[in-house]
Structures are given as C-alpha cells and as structure tokens.
C-alpha positions, -999 to 999 in steps of 0.1 A, spaced: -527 271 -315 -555 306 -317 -552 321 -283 -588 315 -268 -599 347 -243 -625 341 -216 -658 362 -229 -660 378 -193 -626 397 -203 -645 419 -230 -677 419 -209 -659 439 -180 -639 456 -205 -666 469 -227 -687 477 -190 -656 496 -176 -656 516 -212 -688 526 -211 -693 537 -179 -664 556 -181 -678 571 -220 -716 579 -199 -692 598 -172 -673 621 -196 -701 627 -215 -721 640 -189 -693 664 -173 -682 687 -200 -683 695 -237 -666 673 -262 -663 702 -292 -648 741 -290 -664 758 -321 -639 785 -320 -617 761 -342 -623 750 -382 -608 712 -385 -625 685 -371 -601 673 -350 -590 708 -336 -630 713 -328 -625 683 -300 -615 694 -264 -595 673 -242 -626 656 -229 -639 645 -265 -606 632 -280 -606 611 -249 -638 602 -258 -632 594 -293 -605 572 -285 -627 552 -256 -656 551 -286 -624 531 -304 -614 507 -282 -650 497 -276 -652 493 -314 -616 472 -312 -632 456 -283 -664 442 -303 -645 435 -333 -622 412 -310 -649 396 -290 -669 388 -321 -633 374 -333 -628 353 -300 -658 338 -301 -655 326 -338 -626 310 -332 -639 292 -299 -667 278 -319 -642 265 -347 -618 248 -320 -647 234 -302 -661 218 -339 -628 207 -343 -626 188 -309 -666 172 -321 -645 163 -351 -616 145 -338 -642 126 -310 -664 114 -337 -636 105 -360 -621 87 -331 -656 68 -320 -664 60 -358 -629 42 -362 -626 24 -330 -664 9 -344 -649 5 -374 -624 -14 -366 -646 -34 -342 -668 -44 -369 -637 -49 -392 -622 -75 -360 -655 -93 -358 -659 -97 -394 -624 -110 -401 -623 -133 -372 -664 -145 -382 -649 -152 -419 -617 -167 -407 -634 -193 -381 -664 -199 -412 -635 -207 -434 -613 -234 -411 -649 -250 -409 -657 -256 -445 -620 -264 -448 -626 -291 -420 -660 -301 -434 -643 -306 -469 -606 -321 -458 -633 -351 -441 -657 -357 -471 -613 -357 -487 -616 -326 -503 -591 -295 -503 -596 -259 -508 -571 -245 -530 -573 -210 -528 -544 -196 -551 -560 -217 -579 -597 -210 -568 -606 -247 -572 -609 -280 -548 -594 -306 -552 -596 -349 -541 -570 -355 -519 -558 -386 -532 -529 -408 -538 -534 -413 -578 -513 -451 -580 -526 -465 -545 -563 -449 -549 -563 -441 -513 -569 -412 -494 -535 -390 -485 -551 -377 -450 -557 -395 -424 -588 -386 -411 -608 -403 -385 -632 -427 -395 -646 -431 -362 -650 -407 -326 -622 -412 -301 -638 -418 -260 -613 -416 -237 -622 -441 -208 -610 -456 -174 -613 -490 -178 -622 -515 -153 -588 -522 -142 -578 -486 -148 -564 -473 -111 -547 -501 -92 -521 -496 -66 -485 -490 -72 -474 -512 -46 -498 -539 -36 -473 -547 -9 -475 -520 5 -506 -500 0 -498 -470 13 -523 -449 -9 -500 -440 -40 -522 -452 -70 -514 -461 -111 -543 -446 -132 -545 -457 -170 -568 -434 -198 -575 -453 -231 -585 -434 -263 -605 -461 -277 -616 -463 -315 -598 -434 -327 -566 -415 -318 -566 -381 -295 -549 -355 -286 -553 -315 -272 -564 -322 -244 -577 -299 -216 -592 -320 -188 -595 -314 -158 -598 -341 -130 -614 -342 -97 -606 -367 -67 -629 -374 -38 -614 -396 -15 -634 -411 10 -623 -429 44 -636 -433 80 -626 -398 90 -646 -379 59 -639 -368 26 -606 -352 7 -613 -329 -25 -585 -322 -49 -575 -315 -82 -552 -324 -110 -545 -325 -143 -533 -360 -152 -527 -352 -191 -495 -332 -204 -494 -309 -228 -488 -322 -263 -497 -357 -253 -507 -380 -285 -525 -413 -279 -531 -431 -308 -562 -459 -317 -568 -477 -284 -532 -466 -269 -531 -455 -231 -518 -431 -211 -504 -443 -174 -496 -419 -147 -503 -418 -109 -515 -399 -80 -517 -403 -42 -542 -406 -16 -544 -385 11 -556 -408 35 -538 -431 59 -546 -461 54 -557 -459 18 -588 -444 12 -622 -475 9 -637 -451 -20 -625 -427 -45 -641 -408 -72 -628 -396 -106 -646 -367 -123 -630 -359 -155 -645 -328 -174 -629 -309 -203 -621 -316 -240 -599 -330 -262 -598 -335 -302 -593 -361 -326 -554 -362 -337 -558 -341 -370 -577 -314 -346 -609 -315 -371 -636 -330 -340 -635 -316 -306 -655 -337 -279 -663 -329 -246 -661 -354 -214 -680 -350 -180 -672 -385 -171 -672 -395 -130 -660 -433 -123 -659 -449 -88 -629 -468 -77 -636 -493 -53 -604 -504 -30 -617 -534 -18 -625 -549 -47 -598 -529 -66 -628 -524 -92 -634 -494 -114 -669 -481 -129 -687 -455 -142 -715 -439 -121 -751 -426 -140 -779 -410 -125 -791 -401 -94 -757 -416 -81 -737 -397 -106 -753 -361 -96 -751 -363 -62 -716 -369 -59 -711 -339 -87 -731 -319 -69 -710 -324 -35 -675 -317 -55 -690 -289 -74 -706 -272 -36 -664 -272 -28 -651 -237 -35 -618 -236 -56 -597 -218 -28 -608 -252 -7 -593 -277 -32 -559 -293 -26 -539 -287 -60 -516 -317 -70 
C-alpha cells in the first residue's frame, strides 16, 4: 500500500524553507566574483541557499506526488463502495426475480396438475396425466374443498361420571381430505367466577385426515366445577392433501354444558366474543 503524507507536513515544510531562504537572502551575499566556476562563485551562504532552493523543489515535486496518489486511493475506495452497493442490488433483484419466477412456476404447475396436466420441462412439452388402459386420471386431486368443522356433538366430556372439566373435542374434514395444518385455537371458558383465556394447538404436525375422517383429542377446563359455557375460536390454515388449495378458517363455536350442545356463532354474537379474546394480550394467555 502507497504511503499517504498528511498535506500539512509539506505546508510547514515548504513555510520553514522559505522563511529560512528570505533570511539568508537578506543577510549576506550568495556569489564571490573573485572566482571563475560557477560553483566556486557561491559563498557559504548561497550553496546553503541552493540547496534550501532544492529541497523546496523536492518538496513540491513530492507534495504534487502525495496528493496524486491520495486522489487515486480515494477513487479506488468510490470504486470498491459502488461495486459493492451495485452487487448487493444485484443480487437483490436477482433473489426477487428467482423467487417471483419460482412461486409463478409452482402455480401454473398447480393450475395445470388440477385441469390433469403436467409440465415436463426436460422435454419442453405437457403432458395428460392419465392412466392409458383404465382412462382415469393418475393424480388424485380434489374434486371438492375440504371444511374442517366441530360438529354438534363435537366436545363432550371424558368422563360423564365424573365431570370434572377434562373434555373430548372431535374436528371433521368433510368433503375432501386435509392436511398442513396451522391452526391455532382459542378457549374462553366461562363460569360464575368470570372468564379463563387460553391457548392451544389441538392439531400435530404432519396430521392427515382423509374425506370426512376425524381427528379426536382433548383439553381441560380450568374451572371447578366444569365451566356452563365455553368458546372455540379456531383461526389459521390448512390445505387440501396434495397441498395444491390452501384455505383459511376463522371459525368460533359455542359449547353449551348443559345441554352438552355445540354450535357455531355469526354475527353480532360472533364479534363480540372475538373481540373480548382478541382485547387479551398474548403474555395474559394460559398456554396448554
């Protein structure tokens, strides 16, 4: 790497050498005429002279030098920077047109696999995807949407004898198969001393339910004795069982005890008792 001098070196140092050439000037003659040769002409005083008049020379040579090659190691740190900010948006736009192509390209592959088409892209063609002898189609697309419901007898008690607030609950994927699911559910239990908020996730990863299969699991009621009322907000997503369709839910059912009824609340009904469990910060829920 050049060795880069502050300018204010030669400034002092050219000051200092001039001062001191206006000085000797001023005090004394710089030539004896008594001698022939140039250099034998110059007293003491004016070789001294001579060589101060050189290293102010050397000094302007080097400055001049100095300051060229700041300039070309300051262009070369502009360089680098702008090489540096034109690859990093390069390779931005290069990210976000990749990922853009690769997401339009699983959803014309979708679009076709349902209409029974493939994309075959070593051959460049698309083919039928169809068995030739039984004329039927290979994949096994959804005809229909999956919904994945509580039905009406969908949360019962584990042990009716002894209903101590430990409930089954039941999900059925009805009309079609599902799968991927990322649902979240909310309980709001509701007795004669006030309200209990908590969450859980009742559906394990890699879970499959086929057409109109169910999925049983349980949870338990904070409240002692069991709880008169409790709500069931289930929001999320989940997919068909090929992936292809993604649906959302936002789904909140009311579980009556006394009756040992479920239902499905619209409306007015069904936002107010969103809006209370969506008021509840998530530090305030109890996790299951």
């Amino acid at each position: 790497m050049t060795l880069i001098i502050p300018n204010i070196i030669f400034v002092v140092l050219i000051a200092i050498s001039t001062g001191y050439l206006t000085f000797l000037t001023t005090k004394g003659g710089l030539t004896d005429n008594r001698f022939i040769k140039p250099w034998e002409k110059l007293t003491q005083r004016g070789k001294i002279v001579f060589f101060i008049l050189f290293m102010i020379f050397v000094l302007l040579v080097s400055q001049e030098w100095n300051n060229q090659n700041r300039e070309k190691r300051n262009n070369s740190v502009l360089k680098k920077e702008r090489d540096d900010r034109d690859s990093v948006i390069t390779e931005g736009i290069k990210a976000g047109v990749d990922s853009n192509r690769k997401k339009l390209f699983e959803d014309i592959s979708k679009a076709f696999l349902q209409q029974e088409l493939r994309i075959d892209t070593v051959n460049k063609t698309i083919k039928i995807i169809r068995d030739s002898l039984k004329k039927t189609t290979i994949n096994n697309y959804s005809e229909g949407d999956p919904v994945i419901i509580i039905g009406n007898n969908g949360i019962f008690p584990k042990d009716k004898s002894v209903m101590n607030g430990a409930y089954k609950i039941t999900f059925k994927s009805v009309d079609e198969g599902s799968t991927n699911y990322n649902i979240v559910c909310y309980l709001l239990t509701e007795d004669k001393d006030g309200n209990d908020l908590s969450k859980i996730n009742f559906f394990p990863k890699n879970l499959k339910l086929a057409k109109n299969a169910e999925w049983t699991t349980g949870f338990g009621s904070f409240s002692s004795p069991p709880a008169k009322t409790i709500y069931v907000y289930l929001k999320g997503s989940y997919t068909t069982l090929d992936g292809a369709k993604l649906y959302k839910l936002d789904d909140l059912y009311l579980y009556n005890s006394a009756e040992n009824k479920v239902s499905i609340l619209l409306n007015s009904e069904r936002d107010k008792i969103i809006k209370l469990i969506n008021s509840v910060p998530e530090s305030k829920l109890i996790l299951r």
